[in-house]
C-alpha positions, 0 to 999 in steps of 0.5 A: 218363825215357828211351825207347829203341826197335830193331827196325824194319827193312824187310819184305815184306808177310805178314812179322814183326817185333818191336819193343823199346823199353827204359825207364829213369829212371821207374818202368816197372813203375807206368805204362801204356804204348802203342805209336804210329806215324806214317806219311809225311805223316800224324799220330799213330796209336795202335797197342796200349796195356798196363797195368802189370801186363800182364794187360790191353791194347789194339789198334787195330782194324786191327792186332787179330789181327796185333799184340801188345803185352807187357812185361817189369817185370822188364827195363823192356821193351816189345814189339811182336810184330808178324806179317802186317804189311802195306804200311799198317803202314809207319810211325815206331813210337814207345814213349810214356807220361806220368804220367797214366798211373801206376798205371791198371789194368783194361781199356780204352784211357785217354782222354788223346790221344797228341798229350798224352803227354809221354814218347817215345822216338826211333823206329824206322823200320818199312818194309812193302814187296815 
């Protein structure tokens, strides 16, 4: 399993950006996937999750609004547009799954914590800042 996020960059507040992450070596189309950020000095967060087949999602209250996960199956690609993005968002942002993940549909966050995902990417670095 390989995950492979770009598009971090530093931005000034009220501005945009998306993230990528590209899959390969699983079946990317069967697993739910989330996007999870760490800010300096603090744990895991999770942002948004998507189903396999995309027809449902989830944010973090805080990003509710201003963030949206999608995916494309067809590329093993997931996004993260993210607009008014704000100082607090400054963060690592990572792509995470694991195979307990497989095959869930409907809506809702699954219950496993991020800490217990056990397929991640590298990260990329997203700076909010004037």
């Amino acid at each position: 399993v390989q995950l492979e996020e770009s598009g971090g960059d530093l931005v000034q507040p009220g501005g945009s950006l998306r993230l990528s992450c590209r899959a390969s070596g699983f079946a990317f189309r069967s697993y739910y996937m989330s996007w999870v950020r760490q800010a300096p000095g603090k744990g895991l967060e999770w942002v948004s999750g998507i189903i396999p087949d995309g027809r449902f999602s989830d944010n973090l209250p805080s990003v509710e609004g201003r963030f949206t996960i999608f995916r494309d199956n067809v590329k093993n690609t997931l996004y993260l547009q993210m607009n008014n993005l704000k100082p607090e968002d400054t963060a690592l942002y990572f792509c995470a799954t694991d195979d307990s993940l497989r095959d869930i549909g409907g809506s809702g966050r699954p219950t496993l914590r991020v800490e217990d995902y056990t397929y991640w990417g590298q990260g990329t670095q997203v700076t909010v800042s004037s």
